[in-house]
N, C-alpha and C positions, 0 to 999 in steps of 0.2 A: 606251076599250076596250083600249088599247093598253097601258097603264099594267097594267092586269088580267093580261091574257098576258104581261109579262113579269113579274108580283110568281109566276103559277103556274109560269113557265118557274125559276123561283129556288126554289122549293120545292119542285118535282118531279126536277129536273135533279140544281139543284148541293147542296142540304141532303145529300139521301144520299151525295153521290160526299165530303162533307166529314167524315163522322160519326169519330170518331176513336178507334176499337179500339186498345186497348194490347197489344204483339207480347210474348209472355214471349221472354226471352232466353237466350244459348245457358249451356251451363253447362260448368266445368271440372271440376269434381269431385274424384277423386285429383288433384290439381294438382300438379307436378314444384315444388319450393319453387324459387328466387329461385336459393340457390348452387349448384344440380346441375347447371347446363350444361355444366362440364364433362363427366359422366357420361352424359349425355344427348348430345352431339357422340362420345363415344365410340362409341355404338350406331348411329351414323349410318351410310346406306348411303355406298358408298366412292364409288362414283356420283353421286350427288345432293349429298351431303354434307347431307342430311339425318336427321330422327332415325329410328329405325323403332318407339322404346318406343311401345305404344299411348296413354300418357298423353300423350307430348310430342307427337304427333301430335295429341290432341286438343286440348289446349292450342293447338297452334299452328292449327287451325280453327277454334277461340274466337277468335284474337285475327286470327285474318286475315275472316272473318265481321263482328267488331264494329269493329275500327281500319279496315280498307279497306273495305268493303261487297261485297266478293268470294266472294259465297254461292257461285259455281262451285266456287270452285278450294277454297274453305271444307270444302264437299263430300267432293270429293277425299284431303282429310284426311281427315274422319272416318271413309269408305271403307277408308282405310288402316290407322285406327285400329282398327274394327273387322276387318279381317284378321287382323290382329297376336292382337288378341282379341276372339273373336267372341261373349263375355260379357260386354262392357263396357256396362253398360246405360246408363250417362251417355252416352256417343258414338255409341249409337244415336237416343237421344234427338233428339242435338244433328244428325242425320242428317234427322230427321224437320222439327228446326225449317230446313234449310236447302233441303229439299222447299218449306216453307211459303213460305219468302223465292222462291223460284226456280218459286212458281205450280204445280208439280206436287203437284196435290194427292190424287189418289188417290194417288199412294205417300207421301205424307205423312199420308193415316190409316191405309195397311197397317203403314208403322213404330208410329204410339202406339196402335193396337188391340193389336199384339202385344207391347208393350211395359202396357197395361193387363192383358192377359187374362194373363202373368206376376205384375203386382203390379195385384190391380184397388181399391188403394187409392193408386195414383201420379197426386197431384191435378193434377201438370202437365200426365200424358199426355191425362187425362180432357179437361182444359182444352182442351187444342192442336185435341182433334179439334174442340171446338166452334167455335174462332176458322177453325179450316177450313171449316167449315160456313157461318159469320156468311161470311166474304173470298166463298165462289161463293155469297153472296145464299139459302144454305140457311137461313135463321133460325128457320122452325119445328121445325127439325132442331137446328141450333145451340143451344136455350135448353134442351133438355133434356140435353145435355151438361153444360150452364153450373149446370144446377141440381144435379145430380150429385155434381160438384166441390163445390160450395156446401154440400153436404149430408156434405162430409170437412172441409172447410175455409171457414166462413162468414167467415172474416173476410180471405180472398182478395181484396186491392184491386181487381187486374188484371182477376181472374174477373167481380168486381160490375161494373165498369166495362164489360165485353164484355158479357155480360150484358143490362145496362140499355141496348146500344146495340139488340144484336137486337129488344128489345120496344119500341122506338120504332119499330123499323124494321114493325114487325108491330102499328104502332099503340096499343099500350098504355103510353099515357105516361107516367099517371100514377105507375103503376107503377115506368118506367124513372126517374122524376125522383126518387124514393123510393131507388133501386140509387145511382144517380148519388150523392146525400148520405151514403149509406154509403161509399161507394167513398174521399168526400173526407174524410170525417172520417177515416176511418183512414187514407188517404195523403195530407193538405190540399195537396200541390206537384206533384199527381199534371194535369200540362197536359190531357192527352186525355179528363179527367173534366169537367175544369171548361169544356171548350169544346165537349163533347159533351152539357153538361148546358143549356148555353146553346141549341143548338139544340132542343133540346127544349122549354125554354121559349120559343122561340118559335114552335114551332109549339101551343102552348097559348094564345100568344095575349100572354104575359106579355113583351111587348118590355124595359120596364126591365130587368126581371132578367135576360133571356139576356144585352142589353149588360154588365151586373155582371159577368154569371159569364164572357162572354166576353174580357170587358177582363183581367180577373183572370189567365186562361190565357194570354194575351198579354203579362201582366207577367211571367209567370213566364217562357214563352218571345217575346222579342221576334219570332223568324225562323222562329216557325211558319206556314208558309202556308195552311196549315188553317183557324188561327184568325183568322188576317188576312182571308181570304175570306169565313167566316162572318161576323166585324164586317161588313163592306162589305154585305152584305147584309141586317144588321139594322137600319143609319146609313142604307141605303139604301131602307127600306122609311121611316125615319121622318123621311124628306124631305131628313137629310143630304147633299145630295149629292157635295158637294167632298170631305167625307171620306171616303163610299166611295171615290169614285174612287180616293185615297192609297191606302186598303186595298188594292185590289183592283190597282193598279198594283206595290206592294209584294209583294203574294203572287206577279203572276206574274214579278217579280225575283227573287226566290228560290227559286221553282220553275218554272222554264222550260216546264215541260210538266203543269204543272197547266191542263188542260183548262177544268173547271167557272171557274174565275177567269179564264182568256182570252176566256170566253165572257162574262164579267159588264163585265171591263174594254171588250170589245167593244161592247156595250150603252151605256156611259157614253159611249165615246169616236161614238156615233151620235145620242144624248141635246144632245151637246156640239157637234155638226156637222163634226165631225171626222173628212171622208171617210176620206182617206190612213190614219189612223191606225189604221180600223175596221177597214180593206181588209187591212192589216196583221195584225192580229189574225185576221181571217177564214182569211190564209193558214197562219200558226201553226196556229190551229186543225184546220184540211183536212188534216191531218199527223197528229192526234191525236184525233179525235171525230167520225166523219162527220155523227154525228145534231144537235151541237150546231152542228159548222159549218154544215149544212143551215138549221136555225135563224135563226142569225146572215144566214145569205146571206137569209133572207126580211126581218129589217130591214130589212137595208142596202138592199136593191130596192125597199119600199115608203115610205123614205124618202128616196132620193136618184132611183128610177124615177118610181115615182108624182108625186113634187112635181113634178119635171120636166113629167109629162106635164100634171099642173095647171097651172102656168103654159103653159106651149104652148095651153091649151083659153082660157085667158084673154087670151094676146094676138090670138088669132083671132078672139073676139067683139067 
């Protein structure tokens, strides 16, 4: 029985929290070329000693957004940029994608509605609001964005790929598994495809093949913790169990606060009798999932309380 509630606790829990949407990224646009920094430091404020041109301004929110992962201060710029010029519709844009990273997401579909209802053939913006949608679990919302876009640009990897994730998430797989093989063939190195395609196959049932498609996504990116955790969960549905463990040990080394994989690693390390370890993991988790930590604390109680209390009732008879 117990084996049952946790193969549903891995399919309910951690498969969604794993799915892997592809994020479009920010864009430079008029980009200041290579040798104008002089000219570009000329314009700078005397204060800051930064630039005030709206381009190098956005530029320098591309690159602080994609080299640092600094969506605040990313912001910031593009704020700037559009003051400077408040027709810049690339840095508006890139305004909207920094909404998206930093979870505000009603003003991340005020910027690409009005950046659509301007150009209502701008496939990114169409895009963006859907991946808004899919991120707060809108997916009935979401896929008729996604189709939209589709219907300017079909052969949109990124779009198929988001896409194919909503309709799994809305149950129509076979469908999604259909988006998924489009999405790869026209980008075959695209990770988030091929490891969101795997999940998919397995929840069809098809264990080989998600392992293929997942393994695949894992060769391309070794230090995805996504896919690492998916593996662990697939090795670990077909009895592998030392390898999940690797997996799921690995994923949460390289992402500290991936929830769904502390909750899996947890699971093994109470499989394995490995109080201390479990307990370990239970606290990580209390920090980042109440509902999963919740969870975990009923293994670890019905197999380190309960046994207990079993033997106590057996040396008293």
């Amino acid at each position: 029985m117990r084996n049952t509630f946790i193969l549903l606790a891995l399919i309910v829990l951690v498969v969604p929290a794993s799915a892997q949407f592809r994020e479009r990224t920010l864009q430079v646009g008029d980009e200041v070329p290579i040798n104008s920094f002089t000219d570009i430091e000329s314009k700078a404020d005397a204060k800051t000693s930064e630039p005030t041109d709206f381009r190098a301004l956005n530029k320098l929110g591309v690159e602080t957004g994609l080299n640092e992962g600094n969506y605040q201060k990313a912001k910031s710029y593009f704020e700037r940029a559009i003051e400077a010029n408040p027709g810049c519709f690339t840095c508006r844009y890139n305004l909207g994608r920094s909404y998206v990273r930093l979870a505000k997401f009603t003003d991340a579909i005020e910027v690409f509605e009005e950046l659509v209802e301007e150009n209502p053939e701008f496939v990114d913006g169409i895009a963006s609001i859907g991946e808004v949608y899919s991120l707060a679990e809108r997916h009935e919302v979401s896929t008729r964005y996604y189709e939209r876009a589709l219907e300017i640009d079909p052969n949109d990897a990124i779009t198929l790929n988001n896409y194919a994730n909503s309709l799994d998430r809305l149950g129509e797989l076979d469908k999604a598994l259909e988006l998924f093989r489009k999405a790869i063939k026209l980008r075959p190195n695209m990770v988030e495809a091929h490891c969101s395609m795997g999940v998919t196959l397995y929840k069809l049932g098809k264990k080989s093949a998600a392992l293929k498609s997942l393994e695949r996504a894992h060769k391309l990116d070794p230090e995805d913790a996504e896919t690492l955790n998916n593996l662990g969960v697939v090795v670990d549905d077909m009895g592998k169990k030392k390898k999940a463990f690797r997996y799921y040990k690995e994923a949460v080394r390289l992402k500290p606060s991936f929830a769904s994989a502390i909750y899996n690693l947890g699971l093994m390390h109470i499989e394995r009798g490995e109080r201390k370890e479990a307990q370990e993991q239970l606290m990580a988790l209390e920090k980042l999932d109440d509902l999963l930590a919740s969870e975990l604390r009923k293994h670890l109680w019905s197999k380190w309380v309960l046994d207990a209390n079993e033997v106590g009732r057996k040396d008293s008879d």
